[in-house]
MIDOSE-1310 file (N, C-alpha, C; in nm, 2 decimals, decimal comma, always signed):
residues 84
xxxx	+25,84/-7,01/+15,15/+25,95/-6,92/+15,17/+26,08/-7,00/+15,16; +26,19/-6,92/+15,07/+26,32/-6,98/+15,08/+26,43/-7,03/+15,16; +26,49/-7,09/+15,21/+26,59/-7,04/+15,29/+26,66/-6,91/+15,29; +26,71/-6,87/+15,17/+26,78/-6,75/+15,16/+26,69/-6,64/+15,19
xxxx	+26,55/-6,63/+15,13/+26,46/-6,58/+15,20/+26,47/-6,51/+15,33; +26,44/-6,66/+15,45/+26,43/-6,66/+15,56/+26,54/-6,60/+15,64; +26,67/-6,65/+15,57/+26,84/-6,59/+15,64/+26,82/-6,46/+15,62; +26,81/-6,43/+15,49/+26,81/-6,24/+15,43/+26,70/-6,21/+15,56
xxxx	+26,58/-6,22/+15,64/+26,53/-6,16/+15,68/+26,57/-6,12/+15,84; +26,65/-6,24/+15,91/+26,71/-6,22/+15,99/+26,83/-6,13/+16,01; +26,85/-6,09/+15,88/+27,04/-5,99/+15,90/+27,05/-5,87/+15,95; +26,93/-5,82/+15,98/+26,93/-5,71/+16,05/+26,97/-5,69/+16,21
xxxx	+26,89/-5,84/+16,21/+26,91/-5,87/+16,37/+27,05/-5,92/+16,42; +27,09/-6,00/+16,36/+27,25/-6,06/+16,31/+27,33/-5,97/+16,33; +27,30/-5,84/+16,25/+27,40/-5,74/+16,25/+27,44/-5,66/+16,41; +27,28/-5,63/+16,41/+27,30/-5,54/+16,57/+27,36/-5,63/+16,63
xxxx	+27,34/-5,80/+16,69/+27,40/-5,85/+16,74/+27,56/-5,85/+16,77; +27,62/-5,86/+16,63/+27,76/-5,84/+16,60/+27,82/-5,74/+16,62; +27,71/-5,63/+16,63/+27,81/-5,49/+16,60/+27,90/-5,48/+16,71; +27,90/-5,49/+16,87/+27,98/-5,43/+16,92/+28,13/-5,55/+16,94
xxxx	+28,11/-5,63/+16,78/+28,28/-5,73/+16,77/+28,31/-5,65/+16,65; +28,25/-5,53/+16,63/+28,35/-5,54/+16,45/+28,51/-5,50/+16,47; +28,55/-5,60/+16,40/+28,71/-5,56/+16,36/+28,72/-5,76/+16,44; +28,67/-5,82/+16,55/+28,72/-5,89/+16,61/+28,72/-6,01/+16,52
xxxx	+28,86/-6,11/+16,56/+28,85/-6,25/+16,53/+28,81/-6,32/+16,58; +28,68/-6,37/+16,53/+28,63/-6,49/+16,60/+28,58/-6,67/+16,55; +28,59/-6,72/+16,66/+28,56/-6,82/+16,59/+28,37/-6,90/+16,56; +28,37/-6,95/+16,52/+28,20/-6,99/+16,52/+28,16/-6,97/+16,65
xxxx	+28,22/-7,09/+16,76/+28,17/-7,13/+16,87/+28,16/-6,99/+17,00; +28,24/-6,88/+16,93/+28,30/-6,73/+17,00/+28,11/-6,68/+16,97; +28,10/-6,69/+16,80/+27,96/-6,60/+16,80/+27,87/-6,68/+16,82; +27,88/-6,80/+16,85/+27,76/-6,86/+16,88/+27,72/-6,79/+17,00
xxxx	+27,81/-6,77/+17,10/+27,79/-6,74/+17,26/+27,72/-6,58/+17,23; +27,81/-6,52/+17,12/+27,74/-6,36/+17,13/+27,62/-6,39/+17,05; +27,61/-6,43/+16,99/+27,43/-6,42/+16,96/+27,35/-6,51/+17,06; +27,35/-6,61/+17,12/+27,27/-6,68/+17,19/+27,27/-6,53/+17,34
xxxx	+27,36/-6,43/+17,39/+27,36/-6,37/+17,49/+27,32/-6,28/+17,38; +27,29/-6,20/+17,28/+27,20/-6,13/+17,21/+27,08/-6,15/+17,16; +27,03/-6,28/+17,14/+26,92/-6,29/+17,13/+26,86/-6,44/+17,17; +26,69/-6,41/+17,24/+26,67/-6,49/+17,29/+26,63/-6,64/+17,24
xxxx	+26,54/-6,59/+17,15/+26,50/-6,70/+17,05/+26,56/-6,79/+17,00; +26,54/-6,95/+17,03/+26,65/-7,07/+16,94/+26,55/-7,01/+16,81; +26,49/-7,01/+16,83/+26,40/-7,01/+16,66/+26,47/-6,92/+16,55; +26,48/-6,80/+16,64/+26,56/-6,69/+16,52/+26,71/-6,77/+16,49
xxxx	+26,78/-6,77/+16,64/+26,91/-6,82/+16,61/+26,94/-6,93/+16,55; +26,85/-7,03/+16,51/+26,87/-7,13/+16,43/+26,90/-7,09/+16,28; +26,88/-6,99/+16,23/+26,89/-6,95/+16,11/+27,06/-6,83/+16,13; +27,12/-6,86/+16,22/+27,22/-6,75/+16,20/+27,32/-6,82/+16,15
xxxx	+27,38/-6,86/+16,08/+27,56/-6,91/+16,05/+27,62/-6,78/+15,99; +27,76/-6,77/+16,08/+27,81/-6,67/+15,98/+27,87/-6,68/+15,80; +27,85/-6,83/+15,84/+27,93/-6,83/+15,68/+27,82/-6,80/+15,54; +27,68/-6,74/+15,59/+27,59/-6,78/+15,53/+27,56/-6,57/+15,54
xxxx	+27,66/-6,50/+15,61/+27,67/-6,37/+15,60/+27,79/-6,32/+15,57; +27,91/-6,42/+15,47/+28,04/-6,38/+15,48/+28,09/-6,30/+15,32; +28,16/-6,17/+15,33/+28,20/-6,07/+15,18/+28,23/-6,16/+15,11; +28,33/-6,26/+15,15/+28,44/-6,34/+15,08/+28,37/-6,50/+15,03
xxxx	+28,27/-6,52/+15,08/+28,22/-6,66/+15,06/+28,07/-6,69/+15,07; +28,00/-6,78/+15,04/+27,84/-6,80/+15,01/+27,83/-6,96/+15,02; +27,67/-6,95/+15,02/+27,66/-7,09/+15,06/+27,51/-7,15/+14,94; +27,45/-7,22/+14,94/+27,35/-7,28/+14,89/+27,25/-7,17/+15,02
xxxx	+27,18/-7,07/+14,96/+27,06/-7,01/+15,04/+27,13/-6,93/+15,17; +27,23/-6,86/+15,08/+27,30/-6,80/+15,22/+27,22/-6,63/+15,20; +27,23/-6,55/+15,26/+27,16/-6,41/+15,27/+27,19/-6,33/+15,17; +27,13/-6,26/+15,11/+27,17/-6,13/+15,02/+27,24/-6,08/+15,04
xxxx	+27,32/-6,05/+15,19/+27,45/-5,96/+15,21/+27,56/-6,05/+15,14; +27,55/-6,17/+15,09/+27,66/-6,26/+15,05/+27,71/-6,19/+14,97; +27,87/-6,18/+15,00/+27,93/-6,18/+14,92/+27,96/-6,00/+14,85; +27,90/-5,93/+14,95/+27,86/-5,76/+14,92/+27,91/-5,69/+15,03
xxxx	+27,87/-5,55/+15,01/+27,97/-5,51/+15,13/+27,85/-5,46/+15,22; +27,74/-5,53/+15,23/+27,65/-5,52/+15,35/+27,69/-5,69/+15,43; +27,78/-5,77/+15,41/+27,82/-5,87/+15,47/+27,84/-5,81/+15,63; +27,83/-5,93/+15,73/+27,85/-5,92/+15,84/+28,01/-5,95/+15,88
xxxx	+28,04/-6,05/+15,79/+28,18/-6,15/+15,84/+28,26/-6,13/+15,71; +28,37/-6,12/+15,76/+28,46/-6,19/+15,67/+28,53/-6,34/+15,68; +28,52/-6,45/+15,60/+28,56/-6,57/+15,64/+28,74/-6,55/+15,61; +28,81/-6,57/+15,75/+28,95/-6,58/+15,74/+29,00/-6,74/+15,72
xxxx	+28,92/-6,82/+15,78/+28,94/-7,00/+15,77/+28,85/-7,07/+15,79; +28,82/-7,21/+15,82/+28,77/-7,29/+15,85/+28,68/-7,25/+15,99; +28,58/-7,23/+16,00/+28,51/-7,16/+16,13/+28,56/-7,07/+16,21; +28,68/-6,96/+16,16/+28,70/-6,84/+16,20/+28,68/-6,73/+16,08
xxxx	+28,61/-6,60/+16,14/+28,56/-6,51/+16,11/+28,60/-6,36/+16,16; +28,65/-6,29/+16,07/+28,66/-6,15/+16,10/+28,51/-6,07/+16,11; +28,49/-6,01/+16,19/+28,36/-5,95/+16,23/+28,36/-5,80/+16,14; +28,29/-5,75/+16,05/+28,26/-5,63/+15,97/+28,21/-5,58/+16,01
């Protein structure tokens, strides 16, 4: 299995977790706290970065929402993130 694979399969989970910041500014270390208090698993959460779910930017094996408007984040800078 791919990485991008494995990312794409977690974004559903990703998403519910984020939903109740959409519109918010956050920083990495902000959603690390809301997904670790959304979900229990290091296992899943190991595969979460938001830059790897962002409209505006992609990574080597980032998720199929990259870069589309099923994205989670919008990248505004350096480890800050507008929540979609």
């Amino acid at each position: 299995m791919s990485f991008a694979s494995t990312v794409s399969g977690y974004h559903s989970t990703y998403a519910a977790a984020m939903a109740p910041f959409r519109g918010n500014l956050m920083t990495k270390a902000e959603i690390d706290v809301a997904v670790a208090e959304a979900i229990a698993d290091p296992k899943v959460r190991q595969w979460l970065l938001p830059s790897d779910h962002c409209s505006n930017h992609s990574n080597d094996g980032a998720c199929g929402c990259a870069q589309t408007d099923h994205a989670i984040f919008e990248r505004v800078g350096h480890g800050r993130y507008r929540v979609l």
